[in-house]
C-alpha positions as CSV (number, residue, x, y, z in Angstrom):
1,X,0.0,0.0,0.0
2,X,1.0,3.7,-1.2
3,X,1.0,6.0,2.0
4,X,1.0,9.4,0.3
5,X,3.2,11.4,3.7
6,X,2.3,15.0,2.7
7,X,-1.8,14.3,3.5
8,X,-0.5,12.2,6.5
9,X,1.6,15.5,7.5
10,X,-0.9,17.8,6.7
11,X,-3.8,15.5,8.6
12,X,-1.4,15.1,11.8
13,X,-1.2,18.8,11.5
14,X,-5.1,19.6,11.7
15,X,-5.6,16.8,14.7
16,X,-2.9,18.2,16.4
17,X,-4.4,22.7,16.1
18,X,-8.3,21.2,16.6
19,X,-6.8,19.3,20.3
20,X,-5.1,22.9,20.8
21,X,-8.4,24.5,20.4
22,X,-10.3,22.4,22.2
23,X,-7.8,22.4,25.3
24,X,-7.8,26.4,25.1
25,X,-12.0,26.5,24.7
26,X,-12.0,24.6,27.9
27,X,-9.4,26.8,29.9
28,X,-11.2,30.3,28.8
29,X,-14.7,28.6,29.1
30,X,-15.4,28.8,32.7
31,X,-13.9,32.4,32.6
32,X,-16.5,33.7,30.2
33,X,-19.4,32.1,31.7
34,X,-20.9,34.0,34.6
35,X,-22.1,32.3,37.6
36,X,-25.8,32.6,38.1
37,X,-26.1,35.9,40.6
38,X,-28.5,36.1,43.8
39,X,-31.2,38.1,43.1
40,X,-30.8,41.6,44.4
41,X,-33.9,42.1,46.5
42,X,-37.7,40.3,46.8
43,X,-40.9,41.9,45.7
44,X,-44.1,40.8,47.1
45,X,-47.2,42.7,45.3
46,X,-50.8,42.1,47.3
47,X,-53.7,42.2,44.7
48,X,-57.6,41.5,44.9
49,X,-58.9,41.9,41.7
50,X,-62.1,40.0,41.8
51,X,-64.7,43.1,40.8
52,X,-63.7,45.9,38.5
53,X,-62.2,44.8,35.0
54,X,-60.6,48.0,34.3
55,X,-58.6,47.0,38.0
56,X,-58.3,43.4,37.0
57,X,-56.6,44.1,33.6
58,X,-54.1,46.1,35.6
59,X,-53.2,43.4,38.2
60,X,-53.1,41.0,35.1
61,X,-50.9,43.4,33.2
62,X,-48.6,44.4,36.7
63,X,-48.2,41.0,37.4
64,X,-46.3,40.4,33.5
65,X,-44.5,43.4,33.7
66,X,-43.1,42.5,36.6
67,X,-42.7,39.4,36.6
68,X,-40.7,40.3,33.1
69,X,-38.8,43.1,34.8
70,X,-37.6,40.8,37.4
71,X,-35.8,38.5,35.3
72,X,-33.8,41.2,33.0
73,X,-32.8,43.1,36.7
74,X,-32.3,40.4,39.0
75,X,-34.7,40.4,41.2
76,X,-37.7,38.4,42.7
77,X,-41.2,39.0,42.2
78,X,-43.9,37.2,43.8
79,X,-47.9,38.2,43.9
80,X,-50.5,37.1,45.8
81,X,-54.2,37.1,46.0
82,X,-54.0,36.0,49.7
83,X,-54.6,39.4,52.1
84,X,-53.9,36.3,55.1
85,X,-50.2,36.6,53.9
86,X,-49.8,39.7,55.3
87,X,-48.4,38.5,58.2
88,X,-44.9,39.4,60.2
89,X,-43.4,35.8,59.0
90,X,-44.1,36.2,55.3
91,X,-43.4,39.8,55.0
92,X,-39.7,39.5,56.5
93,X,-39.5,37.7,53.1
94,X,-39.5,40.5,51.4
95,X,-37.8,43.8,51.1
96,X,-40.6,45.5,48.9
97,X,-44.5,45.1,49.7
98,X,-46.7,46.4,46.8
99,X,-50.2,47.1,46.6
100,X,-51.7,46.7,42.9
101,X,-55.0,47.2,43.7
102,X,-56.9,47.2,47.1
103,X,-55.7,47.0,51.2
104,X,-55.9,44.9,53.9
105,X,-58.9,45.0,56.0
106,X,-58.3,42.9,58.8
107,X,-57.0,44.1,61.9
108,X,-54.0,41.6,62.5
109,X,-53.4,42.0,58.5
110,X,-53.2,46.1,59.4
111,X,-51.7,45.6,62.2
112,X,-48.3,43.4,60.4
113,X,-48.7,46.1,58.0
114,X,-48.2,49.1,60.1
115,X,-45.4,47.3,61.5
116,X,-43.5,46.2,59.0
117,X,-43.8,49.8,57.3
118,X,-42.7,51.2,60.9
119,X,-39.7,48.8,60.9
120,X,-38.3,49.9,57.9
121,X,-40.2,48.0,55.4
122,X,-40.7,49.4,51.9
123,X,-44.0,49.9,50.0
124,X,-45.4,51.4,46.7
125,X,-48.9,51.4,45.6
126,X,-51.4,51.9,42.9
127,X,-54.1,53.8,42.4
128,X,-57.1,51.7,44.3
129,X,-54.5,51.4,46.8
130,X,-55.4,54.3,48.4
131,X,-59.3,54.6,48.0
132,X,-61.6,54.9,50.6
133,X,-64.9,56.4,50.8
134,X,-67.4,56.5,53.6
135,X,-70.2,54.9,53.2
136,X,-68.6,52.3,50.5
137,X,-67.3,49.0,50.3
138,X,-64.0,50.4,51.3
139,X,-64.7,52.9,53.8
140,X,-62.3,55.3,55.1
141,X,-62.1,53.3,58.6
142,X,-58.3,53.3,59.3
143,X,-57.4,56.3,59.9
144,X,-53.2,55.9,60.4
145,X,-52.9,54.6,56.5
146,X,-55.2,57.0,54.5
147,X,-54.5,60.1,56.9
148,X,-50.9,59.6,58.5
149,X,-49.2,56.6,55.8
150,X,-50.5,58.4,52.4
151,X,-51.7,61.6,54.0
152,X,-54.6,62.3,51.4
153,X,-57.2,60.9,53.5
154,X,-60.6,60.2,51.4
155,X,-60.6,59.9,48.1
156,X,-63.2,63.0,46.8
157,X,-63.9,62.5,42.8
158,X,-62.7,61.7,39.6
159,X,-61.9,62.5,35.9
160,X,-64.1,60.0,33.7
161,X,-63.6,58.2,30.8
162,X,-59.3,56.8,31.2
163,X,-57.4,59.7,29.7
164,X,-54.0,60.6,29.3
165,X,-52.3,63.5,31.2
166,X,-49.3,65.7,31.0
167,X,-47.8,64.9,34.2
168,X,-44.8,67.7,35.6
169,X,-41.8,66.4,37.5
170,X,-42.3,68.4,40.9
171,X,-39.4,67.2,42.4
172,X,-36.4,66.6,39.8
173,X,-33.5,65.3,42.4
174,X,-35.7,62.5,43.4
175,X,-33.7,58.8,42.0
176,X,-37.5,57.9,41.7
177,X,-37.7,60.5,38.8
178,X,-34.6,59.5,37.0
179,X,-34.0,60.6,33.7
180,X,-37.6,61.5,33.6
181,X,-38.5,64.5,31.4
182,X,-39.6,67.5,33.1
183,X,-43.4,66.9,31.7
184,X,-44.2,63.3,29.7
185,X,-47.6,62.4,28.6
186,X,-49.2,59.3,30.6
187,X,-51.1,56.1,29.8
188,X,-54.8,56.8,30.0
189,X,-55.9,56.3,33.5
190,X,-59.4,57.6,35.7
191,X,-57.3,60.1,38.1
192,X,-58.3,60.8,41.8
193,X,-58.7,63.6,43.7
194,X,-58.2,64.0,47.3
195,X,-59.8,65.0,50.7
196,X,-56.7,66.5,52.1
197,X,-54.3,69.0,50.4
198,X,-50.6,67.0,49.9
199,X,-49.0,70.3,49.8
200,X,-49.7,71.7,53.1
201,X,-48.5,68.2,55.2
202,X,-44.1,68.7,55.9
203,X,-44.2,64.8,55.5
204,X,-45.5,64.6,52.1
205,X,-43.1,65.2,49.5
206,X,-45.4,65.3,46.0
207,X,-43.0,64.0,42.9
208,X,-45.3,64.4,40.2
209,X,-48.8,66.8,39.5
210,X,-50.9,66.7,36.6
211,X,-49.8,69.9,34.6
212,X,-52.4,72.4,33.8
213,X,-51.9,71.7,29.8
214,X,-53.6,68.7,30.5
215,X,-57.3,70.6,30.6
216,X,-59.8,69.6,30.4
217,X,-59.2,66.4,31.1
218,X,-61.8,63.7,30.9
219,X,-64.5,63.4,28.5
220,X,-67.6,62.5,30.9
221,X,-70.3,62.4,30.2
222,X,-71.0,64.0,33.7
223,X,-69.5,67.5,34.0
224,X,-67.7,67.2,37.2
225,X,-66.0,64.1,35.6
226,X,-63.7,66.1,33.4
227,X,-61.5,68.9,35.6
228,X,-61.2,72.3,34.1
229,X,-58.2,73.8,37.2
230,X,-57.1,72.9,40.2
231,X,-54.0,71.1,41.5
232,X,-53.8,67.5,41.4
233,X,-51.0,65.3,42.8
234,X,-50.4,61.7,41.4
235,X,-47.5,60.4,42.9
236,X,-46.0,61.1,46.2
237,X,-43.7,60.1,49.0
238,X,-44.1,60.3,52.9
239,X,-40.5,61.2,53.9
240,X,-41.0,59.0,58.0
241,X,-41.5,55.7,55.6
242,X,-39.9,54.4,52.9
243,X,-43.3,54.4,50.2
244,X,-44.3,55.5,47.3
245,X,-47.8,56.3,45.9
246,X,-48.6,56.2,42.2
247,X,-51.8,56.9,40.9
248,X,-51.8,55.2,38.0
249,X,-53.8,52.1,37.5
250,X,-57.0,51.8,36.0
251,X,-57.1,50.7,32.1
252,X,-60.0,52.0,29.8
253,X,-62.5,49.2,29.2
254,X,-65.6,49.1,26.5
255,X,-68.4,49.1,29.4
256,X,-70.4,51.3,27.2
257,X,-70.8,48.7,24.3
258,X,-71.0,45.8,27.3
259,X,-67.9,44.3,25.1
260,X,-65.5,45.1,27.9
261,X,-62.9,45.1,25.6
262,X,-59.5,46.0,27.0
263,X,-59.0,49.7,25.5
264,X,-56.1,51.1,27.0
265,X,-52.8,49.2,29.0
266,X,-51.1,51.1,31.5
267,X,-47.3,49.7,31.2
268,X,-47.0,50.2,27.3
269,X,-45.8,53.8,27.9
270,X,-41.8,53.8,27.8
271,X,-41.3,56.6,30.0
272,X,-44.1,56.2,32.6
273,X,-42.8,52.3,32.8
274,X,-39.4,54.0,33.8
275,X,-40.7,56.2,36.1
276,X,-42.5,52.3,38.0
277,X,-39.6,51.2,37.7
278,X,-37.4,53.2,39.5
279,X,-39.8,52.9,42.6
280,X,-39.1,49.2,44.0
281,X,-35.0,50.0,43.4
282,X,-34.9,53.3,44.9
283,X,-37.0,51.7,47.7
284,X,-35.1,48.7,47.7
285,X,-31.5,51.0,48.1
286,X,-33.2,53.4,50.5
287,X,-33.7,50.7,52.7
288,X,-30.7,49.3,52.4
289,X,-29.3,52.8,52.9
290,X,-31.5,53.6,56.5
291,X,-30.3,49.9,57.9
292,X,-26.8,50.5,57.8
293,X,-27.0,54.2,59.0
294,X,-28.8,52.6,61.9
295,X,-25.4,51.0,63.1
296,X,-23.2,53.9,62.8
């Protein structure tokens, strides 16, 4: 048999620089791999959504874009439907509580709130979060969360239909406003008024208003459903907890035709998502921040 040595040479040569590249894949492998890191901080988000559809396509919709946001920023996010969670063991879980779209009623359920929030929990809520109105299904019957917690006490009207606003930065240092535009039009969403004036309570620090460009805003068709003046806050901070209150919340839905077709989504707005956000890391650091300062 004819062994033809240049192939043989040149076949040795290729065995030999594919082991070579194989032994160096294996050495530089494990250093470009990144270990799997543990998850900055845990969300827990409280919901009911059992009654209104324009509130239930929110908590659907929250619970997505959160549950999206967590895995691209490394964090956890968990929701319940369970108000019996709120408890002092399950809530040490957690480093952020969130309310999408009601409150606890119970008084042991209050109660692990209050102090969890007093112990240097952290919290952000939407809109429903803070209703109350007396006489109602939610009436205004704890008086340290609507009055001290959120400060605005009763809720006292509404624009109707879902409309976008101009919203105005009121406070432009806050990290919860960063690199948010000075004004930025908002998702459509039914806005509340208050009982109580934000601006005249020290502990209330108001981050964004609706700016008067936005009026008249609502459509109706009752006239004291769409706001001609006036001074409306939307989200705001208590400076003696670590919280945050956003207003936002309520997608438009087709009652009108009895389709209750979904007309409007709250989180596919790039900067107001931004703006949410920021809340649970700013929180989440806050927190982190007000421990440590506690041991110096």
């Amino acid at each position: 048999m004819q062994v033809n040595f240049n192939v043989l040479i040149r076949y040795k040569k290729y065995a030999l620089l594919t082991i070579f590249l194989l032994l160096i894949g294996i050495l530089i492998l494990p250093a470009c791999v990144k270990p799997d890191k543990k998850p900055a901080f845990s969300v827990i988000a409280f919901f009911t959504a059992s009654k209104d559809l324009a509130h239930i396509s929110f908590v659907h919709e929250a619970n997505r874009y959160f549950s999206d946001m967590a895995l691209k920023y490394n964090f956890i996010y968990d929701s319940t439907g369970d108000w019996n969670d709120m408890n002092y063991e399950f809530l040490s879980r957690y480093q952020v509580v969130i309310f999408l779209d009601s409150r606890p009623d119970s008084a042991e359920q209050r109660d692990a709130f209050r102090d969890y929030m007093e112990n240097g929990g952290a919290w952000m809520g939407f809109h429903f979060a803070a209703f109350s109105l007396t006489p109602s299904a939610f009436p205004q019957n704890w008086d340290w969360y609507h009055n001290q917690f959120l400060g605005c006490g009763e809720y006292n009207g509404n624009t109707w239909r879902p409309t976008s606003a101009i919203l105005r930065v009121e406070n432009k240092k806050h990290p919860a406003l960063r690199h948010i535009p000075k004004t930025f039009i908002s998702s459509p969403n039914e806005w509340y008024k208050w009982e109580n004036d934000l601006r005249t309570n020290p502990d209330i620090k108001i981050l964004l208003s609706i700016d008067s460009a936005s009026f008249p805003l609502g459509t109706g068709p009752k006239p004291h459903e769409i706001w001609h003046n006036g001074y409306y806050p939307v989200v705001w901070t208590n400076i003696k907890y670590q919280m945050i209150y956003i207003n936002m919340g309520h997608n438009d839905i087709d009652y009108e035709d009895k389709t209750n077709k979904e007309l409007s989504f709250t989180f596919q707005n790039e900067i107001q998502n931004k703006l949410i956000l920021n809340c649970p890391f700013w929180l989440w650091k806050k927190r982190l921040i007000d421990q440590s300062s506690d041991f110096n």
